[in-house]
GUPAMI-700967 format. One record per residue: x, y, z of N, C-alpha, C, O in turn; residue in three letters. Coordinates in steps of 0.1 Angstrom, whole numbers, plus 2048, in hexadecimal, padded with zeros to 3 digits. Layout:
+-----+-----+-----+-----+-----+-----+-----+-----+-----+-----+-----+-----+---------+
:  nX :  nY :  nZ : caX : caY : caZ :  cX :  cY :  cZ :  oX :  oY :  oZ : residuo :
+-----+-----+-----+-----+-----+-----+-----+-----+-----+-----+-----+-----+---------+
:   X :   Y :   Z :   X :   Y :   Z :   X :   Y :   Z :   X :   Y :   Z :     ala :
...
+-----+-----+-----+-----+-----+-----+-----+-----+-----+-----+-----+-----+---------+
//
This chain:
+-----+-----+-----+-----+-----+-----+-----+-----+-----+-----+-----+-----+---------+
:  nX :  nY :  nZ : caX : caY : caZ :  cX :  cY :  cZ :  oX :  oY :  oZ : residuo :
+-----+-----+-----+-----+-----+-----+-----+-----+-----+-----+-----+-----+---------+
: AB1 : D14 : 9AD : AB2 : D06 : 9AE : AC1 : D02 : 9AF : AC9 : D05 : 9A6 :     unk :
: AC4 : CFB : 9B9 : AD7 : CF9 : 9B8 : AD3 : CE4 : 9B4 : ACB : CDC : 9B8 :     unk :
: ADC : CE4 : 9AE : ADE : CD8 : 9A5 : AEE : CCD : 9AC : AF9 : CD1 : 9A7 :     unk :
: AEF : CC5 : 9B3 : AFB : CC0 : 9B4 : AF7 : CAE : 9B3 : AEC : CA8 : 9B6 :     unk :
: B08 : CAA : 9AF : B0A : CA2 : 9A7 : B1C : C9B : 9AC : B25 : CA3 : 9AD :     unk :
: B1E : C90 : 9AE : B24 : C8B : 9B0 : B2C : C87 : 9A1 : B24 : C81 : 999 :     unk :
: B39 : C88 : 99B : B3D : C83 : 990 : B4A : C7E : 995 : B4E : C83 : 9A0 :     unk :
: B50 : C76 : 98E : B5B : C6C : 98E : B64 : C72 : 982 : B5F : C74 : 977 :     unk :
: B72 : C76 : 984 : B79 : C7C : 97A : B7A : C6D : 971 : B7C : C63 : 977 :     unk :
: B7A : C6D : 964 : B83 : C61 : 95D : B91 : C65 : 95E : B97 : C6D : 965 :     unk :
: B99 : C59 : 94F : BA8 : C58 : 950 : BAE : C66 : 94A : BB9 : C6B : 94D :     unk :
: BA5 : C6A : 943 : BAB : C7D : 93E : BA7 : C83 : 946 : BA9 : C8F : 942 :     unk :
: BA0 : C82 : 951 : BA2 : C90 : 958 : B93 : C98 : 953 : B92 : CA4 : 956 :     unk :
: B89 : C92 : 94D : B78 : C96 : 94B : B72 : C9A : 955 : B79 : C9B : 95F :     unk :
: B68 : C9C : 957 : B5A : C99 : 958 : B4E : C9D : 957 : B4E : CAA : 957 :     unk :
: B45 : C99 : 955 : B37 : C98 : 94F : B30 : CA3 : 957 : B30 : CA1 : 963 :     unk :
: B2A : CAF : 952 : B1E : CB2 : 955 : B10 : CB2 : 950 : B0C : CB8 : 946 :     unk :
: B07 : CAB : 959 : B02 : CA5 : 957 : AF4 : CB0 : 94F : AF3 : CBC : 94E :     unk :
: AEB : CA6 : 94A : AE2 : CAE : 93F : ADA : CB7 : 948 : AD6 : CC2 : 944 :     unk :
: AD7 : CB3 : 955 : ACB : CBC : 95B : AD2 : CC9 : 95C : ACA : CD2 : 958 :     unk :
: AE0 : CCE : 961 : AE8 : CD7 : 965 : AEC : CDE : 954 : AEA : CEA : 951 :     unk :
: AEF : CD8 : 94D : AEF : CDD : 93F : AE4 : CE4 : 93C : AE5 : CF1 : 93C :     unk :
: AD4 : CDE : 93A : ACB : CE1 : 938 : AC7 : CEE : 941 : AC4 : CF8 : 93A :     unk :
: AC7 : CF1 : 94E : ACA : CF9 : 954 : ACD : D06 : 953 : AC8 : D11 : 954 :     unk :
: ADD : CFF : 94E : AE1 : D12 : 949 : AE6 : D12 : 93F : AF2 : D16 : 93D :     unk :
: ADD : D0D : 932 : ADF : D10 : 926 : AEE : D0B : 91E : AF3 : D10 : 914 :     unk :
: AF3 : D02 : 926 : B03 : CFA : 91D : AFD : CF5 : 913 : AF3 : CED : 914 :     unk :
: B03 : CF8 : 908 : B03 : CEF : 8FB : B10 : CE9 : 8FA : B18 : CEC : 903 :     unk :
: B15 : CDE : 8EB : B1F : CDA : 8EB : B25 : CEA : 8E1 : B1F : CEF : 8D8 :     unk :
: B32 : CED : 8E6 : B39 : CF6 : 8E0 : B36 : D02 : 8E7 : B37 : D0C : 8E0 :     unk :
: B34 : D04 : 8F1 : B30 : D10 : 8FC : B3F : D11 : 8FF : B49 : D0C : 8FA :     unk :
: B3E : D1A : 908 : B4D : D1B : 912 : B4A : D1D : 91D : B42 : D25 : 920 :     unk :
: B50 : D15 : 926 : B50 : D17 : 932 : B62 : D23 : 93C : B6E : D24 : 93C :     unk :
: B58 : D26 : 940 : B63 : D29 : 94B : B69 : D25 : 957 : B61 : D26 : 960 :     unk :
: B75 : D22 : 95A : B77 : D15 : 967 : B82 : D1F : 971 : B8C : D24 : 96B :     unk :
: B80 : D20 : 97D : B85 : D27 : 982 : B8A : D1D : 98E : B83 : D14 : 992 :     unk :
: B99 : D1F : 994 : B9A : D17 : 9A2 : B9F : D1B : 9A9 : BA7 : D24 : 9A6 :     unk :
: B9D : D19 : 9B5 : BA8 : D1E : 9BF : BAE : D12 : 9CA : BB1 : D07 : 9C5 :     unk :
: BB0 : D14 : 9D4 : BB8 : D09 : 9E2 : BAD : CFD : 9DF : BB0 : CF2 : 9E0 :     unk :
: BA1 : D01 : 9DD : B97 : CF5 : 9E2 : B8C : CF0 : 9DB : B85 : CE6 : 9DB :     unk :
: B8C : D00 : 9D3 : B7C : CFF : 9CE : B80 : CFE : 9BB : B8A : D03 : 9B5 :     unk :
: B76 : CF5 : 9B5 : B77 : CF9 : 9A5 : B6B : CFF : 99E : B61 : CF7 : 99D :     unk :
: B69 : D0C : 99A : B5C : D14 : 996 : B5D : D11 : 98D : B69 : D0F : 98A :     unk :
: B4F : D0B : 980 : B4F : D0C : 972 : B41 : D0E : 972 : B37 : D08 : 977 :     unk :
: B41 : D1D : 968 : B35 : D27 : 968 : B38 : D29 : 956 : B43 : D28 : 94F :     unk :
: B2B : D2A : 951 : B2E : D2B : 93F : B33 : D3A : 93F : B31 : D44 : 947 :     unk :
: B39 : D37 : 934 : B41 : D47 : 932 : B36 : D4D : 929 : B30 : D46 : 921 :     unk :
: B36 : D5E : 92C : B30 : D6A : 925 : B38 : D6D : 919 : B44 : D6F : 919 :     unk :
: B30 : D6E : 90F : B39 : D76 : 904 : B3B : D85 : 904 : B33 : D8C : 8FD :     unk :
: B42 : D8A : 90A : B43 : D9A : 90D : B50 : D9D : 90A : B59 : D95 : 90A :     unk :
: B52 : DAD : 906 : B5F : DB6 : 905 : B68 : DB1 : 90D : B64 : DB0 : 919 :     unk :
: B73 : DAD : 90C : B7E : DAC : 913 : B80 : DB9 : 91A : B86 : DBB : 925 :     unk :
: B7A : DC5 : 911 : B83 : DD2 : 917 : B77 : DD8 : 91D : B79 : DDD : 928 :     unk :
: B6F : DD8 : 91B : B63 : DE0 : 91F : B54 : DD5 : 927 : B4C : DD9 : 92F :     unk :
: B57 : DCA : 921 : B4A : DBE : 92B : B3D : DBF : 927 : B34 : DB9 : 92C :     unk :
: B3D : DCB : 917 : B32 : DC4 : 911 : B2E : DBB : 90C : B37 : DB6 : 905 :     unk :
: B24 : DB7 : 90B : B1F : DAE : 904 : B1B : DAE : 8F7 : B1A : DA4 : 8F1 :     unk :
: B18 : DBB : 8F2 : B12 : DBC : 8E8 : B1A : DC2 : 8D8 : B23 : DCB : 8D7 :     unk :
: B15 : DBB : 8CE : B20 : DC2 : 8C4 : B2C : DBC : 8C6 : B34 : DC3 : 8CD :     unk :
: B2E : DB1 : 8C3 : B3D : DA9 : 8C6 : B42 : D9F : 8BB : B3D : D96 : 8B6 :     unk :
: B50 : DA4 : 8BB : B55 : D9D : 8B1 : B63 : D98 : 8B6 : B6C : D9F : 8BB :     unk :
: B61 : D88 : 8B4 : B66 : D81 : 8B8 : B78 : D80 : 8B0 : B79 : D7E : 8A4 :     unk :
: B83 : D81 : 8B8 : B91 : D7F : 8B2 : B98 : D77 : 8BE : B98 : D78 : 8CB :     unk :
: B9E : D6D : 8B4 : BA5 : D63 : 8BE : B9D : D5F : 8CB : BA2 : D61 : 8D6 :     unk :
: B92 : D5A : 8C9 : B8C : D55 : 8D7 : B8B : D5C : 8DE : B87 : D57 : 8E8 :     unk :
: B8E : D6C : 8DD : B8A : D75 : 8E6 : B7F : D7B : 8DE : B7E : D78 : 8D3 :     unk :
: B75 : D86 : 8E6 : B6C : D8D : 8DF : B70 : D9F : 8E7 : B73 : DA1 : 8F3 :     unk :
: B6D : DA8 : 8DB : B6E : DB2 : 8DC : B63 : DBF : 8D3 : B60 : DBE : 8C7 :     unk :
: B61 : DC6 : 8D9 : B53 : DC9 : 8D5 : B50 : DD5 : 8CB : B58 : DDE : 8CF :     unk :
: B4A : DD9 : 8C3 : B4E : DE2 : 8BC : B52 : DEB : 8BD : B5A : DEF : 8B4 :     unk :
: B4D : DF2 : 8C8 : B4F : E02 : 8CC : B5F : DFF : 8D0 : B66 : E05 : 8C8 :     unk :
: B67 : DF5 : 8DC : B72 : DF5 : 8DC : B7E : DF7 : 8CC : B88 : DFD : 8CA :     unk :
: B75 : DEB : 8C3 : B80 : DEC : 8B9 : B7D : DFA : 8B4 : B88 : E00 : 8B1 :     unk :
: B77 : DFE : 8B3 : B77 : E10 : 8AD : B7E : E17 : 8B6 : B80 : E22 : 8B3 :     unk :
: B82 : E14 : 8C0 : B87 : E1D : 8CD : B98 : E18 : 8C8 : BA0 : E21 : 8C6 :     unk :
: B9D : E0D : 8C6 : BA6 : E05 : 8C4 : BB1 : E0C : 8B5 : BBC : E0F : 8B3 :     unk :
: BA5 : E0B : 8AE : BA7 : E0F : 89F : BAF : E20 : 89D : BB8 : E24 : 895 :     unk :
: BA7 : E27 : 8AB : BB2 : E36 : 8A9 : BBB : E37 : 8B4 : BBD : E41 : 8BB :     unk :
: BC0 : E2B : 8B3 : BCB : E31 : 8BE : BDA : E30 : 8B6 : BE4 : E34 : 8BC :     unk :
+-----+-----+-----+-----+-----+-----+-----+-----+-----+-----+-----+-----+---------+
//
């Protein structure tokens, strides 16, 4: 199902996505998204909580808003 929507930036620089597209793909308030840009285009896709070093998912503990996953910090721990 592709979902589009017409939004109007306000005076800071917002905008709204709307509840059907939230509802969709699981946005809550306090999620993270990820916003990507380039020359033309603006991607915002919700972010995965995964290894920074490895991209699992699983077993993760979170430092400084990054997440890193156990087996790494044990890898980390004997170096």
């Amino acid at each position: 199902m592709i979902f589009t929507n017409f939004k109007e930036i306000d005076g800071a620089g917002r905008i709204v996505i709307s509840k059907d597209i939230r509802k969709h793909l699981n946005i809550k308030p306090g999620d993270v998204l990820h916003i990507n840009a380039d020359d033309e285009c603006i991607t915002i896709k919700k972010a995965e909580k995964k290894c920074v070093f490895c991209n699992s998912p699983e077993n993760l503990i979170e430092f400084e808003s990054k997440y890193v996953c156990c087996s790494c910090v044990e890898k980390l721990s004997h170096k």
